[in-house]
N, C-alpha and C positions, 0 to 999 in steps of 0.2 A: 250169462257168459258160460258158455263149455268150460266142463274143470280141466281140461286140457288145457287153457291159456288162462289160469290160477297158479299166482309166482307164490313158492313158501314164502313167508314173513322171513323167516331168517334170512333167507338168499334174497330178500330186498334190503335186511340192515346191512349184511355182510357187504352188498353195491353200495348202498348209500356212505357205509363207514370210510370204502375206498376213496369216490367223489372227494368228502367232506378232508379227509384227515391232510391231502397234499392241502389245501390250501389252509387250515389251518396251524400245518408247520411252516406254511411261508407269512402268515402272520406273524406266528410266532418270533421268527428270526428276524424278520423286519424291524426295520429301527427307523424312526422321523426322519425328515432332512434336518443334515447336519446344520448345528447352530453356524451362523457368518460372524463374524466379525461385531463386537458391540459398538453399535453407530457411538461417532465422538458426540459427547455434551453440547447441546445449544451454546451459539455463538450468547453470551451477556453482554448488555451495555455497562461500560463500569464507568465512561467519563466520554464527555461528549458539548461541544458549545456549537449553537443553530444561529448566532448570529443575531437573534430578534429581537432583540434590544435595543437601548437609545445608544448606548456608545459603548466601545470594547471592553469586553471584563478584564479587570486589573486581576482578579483572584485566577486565572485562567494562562493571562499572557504578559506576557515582557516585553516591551520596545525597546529594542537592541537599538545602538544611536553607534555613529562612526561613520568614516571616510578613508581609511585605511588601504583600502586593495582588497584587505581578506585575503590574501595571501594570491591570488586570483588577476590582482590589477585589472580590478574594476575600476568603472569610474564614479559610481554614484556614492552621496552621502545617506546613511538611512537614518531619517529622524524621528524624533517620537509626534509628529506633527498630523491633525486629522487632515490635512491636505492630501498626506501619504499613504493612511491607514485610518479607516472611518467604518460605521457600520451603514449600511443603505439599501434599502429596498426587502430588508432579510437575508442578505449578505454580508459578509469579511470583503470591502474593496481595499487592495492594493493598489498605489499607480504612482507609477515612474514618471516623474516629470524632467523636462529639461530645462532647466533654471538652475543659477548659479546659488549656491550654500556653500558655508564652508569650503574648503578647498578643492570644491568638485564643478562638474558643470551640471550635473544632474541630481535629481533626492528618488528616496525611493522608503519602503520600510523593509523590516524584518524583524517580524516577531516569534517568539518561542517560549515555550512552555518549561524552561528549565529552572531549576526553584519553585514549582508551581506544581507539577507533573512530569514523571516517569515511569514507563511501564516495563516489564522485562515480560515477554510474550504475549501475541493475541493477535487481532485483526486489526490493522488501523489504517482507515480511509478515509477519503475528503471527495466530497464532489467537488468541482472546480472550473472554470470556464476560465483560461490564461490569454495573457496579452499576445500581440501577436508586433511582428518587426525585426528586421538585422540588430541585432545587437542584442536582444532582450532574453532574459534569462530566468525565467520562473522557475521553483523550485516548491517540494513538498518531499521531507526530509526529516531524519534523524540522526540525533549523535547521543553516544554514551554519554550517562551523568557521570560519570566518575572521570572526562575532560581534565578538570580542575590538578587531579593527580597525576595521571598518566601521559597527557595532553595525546595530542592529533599527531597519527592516526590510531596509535593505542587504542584509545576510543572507543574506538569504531563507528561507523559511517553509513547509515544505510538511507540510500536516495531510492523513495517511493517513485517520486515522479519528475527528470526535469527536461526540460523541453531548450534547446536553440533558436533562435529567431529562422535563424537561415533553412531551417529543416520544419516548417511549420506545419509538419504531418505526421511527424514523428517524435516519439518520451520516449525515454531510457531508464530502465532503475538498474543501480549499482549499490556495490558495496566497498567499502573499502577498511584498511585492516593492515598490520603490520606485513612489510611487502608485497603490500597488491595495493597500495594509492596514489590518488593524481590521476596520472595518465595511467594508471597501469591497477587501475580499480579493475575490478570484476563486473563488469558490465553486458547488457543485451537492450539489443531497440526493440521498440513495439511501433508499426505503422496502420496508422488508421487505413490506407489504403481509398481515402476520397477525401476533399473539401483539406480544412486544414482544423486542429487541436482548438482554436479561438474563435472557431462559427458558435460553440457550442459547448453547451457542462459536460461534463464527463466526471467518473468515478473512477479515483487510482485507489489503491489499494495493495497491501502487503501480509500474507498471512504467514506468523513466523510464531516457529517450535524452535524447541532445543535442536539443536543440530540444521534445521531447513527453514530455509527463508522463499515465498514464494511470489510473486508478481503479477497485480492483476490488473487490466485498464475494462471497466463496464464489465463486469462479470468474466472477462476470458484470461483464462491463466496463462502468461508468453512467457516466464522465468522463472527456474529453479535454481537454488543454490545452497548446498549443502556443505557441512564442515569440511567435506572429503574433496571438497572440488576448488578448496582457496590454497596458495601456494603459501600459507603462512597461517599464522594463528587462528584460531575460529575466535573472536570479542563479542560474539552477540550473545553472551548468556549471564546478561546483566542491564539493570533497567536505563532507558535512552527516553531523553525527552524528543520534543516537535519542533521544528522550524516553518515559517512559510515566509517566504521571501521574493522579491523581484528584484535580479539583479541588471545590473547596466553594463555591458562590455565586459569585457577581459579573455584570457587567453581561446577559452575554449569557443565563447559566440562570435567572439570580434567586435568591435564597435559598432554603435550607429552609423549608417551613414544615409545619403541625402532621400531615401524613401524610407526610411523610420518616420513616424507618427507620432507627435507625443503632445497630449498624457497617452500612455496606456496603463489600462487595468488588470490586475487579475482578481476575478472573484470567485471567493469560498463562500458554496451555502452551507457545507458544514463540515465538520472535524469531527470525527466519532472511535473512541478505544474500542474495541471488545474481548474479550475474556473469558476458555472455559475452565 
């Protein structure tokens, strides 16, 4: 190589030092990406009944018995009778019959978990495949344990899932709570959008924090409700047991009439808490 096209060594560190030095002050001032948000705790199972036993766990549930109205004027009596509430096939069956008991023309049950269990925050679902007909009124629901002191709606009320006969395509979950109950709960519908709610199981669902209650039918979220958005006290931050019930008529479904079907059923494959 001609020493003419011979670079001094220094005047190749002095180029090289250039090159190198911008980029490593832009190392240097570089910083990772910023840490997100710490994912929440895995959902836990803290309580949970599948059903698959020879007949309903008493350590679990309570057979609420009456003919009352429930405040509702209903018509059905709910007995403690395996006619009404039995396990079968790997399910919780409910079913409404029309036959005379007590001072009603119809039975039906309603069972809940209070004395038994109450949670104050978590996930709590049920799959469920509900009855279908004018008049009929499934429900999958909770109320404050502490009833007994303050009573209804003190409470507090919070309906995961209930369905009307006459709307056999559409659940609702509400809540209700000093000045917002009855008619005047805090409510939203969820519509399947094909077929009707009793072709098929389904999973309701309610995922509730302090402050926010949230509504889910098969994995899709249709309802929020937040302290800031009830016209009246927030009662949900304290523990509420389970209901699951079929009810017979009254104000909000109306009655049976001559295209009701009966028995019908509603069946739960199961009831599951969770908890982080």
């Amino acid at each position: 190589m001609p020493a003419s096209q011979v670079l001094n060594p220094m005047v190749v560190l002095a180029i090289a030092l250039l090159v190198v030095r911008p980029t490593l002050a832009c190392r240097a001032g570089q910083q990772g990406p910023a840490a997100g948000p710490a994912a929440p705790p895995a959902w836990r199972l803290v309580w949970h009944d599948e059903f698959d036993g020879a007949a309903l766990d008493s350590t679990h549930w309570v057979r609420e018995t009456g003919g009352n109205g429930w405040g509702n004027a209903e018509l059905e009596f709910y007995t403690d009778r395996v006619e009404n509430a039995r396990l079968e096939h790997g399910s919780l069956v409910i079913e409404a019959r029309r036959e005379a008991f007590g001072n009603r023309a119809y039975t039906s049950a309603r069972l809940k978990t209070q004395g038994l269990g109450a949670w104050r925050y978590g996930r709590i679902e049920a799959r469920v495949q509900i009855p279908r007909g004018q008049g009929l009124w499934p429900a999958f629901w909770m109320l404050g344990d502490n009833i007994p002191q303050v009573g209804w709606p003190g409470c507090g009320e919070i309906d995961i899932m209930e369905n009307i006969g006459k709307e056999p395509g559409r659940v609702h979950g509400t809540v209700h709570g000093p000045n917002y109950s009855g008619a005047n709960g805090i409510s939203s519908p969820y519509d399947l959008g094909g077929g009707a709610f009793a072709d098929a199981f389904h999973v309701f669902a309610i995922e509730w924090q302090p402050d926010t209650i949230r509504w889910f039918v098969d994995s899709t979220l249709y309802k929020t409700i937040t302290a800031r958005s009830v016209p009246g006290a927030w009662v949900f931050d304290h523990p509420f047991f389970i209901i699951l019930n079929v009810a017979v008529g009254g104000g909000w479904p109306g009655d049976p009439d001559t295209t009701t079907l009966f028995p019908q059923t509603m069946r739960v494959d199961y009831v599951r808490v969770y908890q982080r």
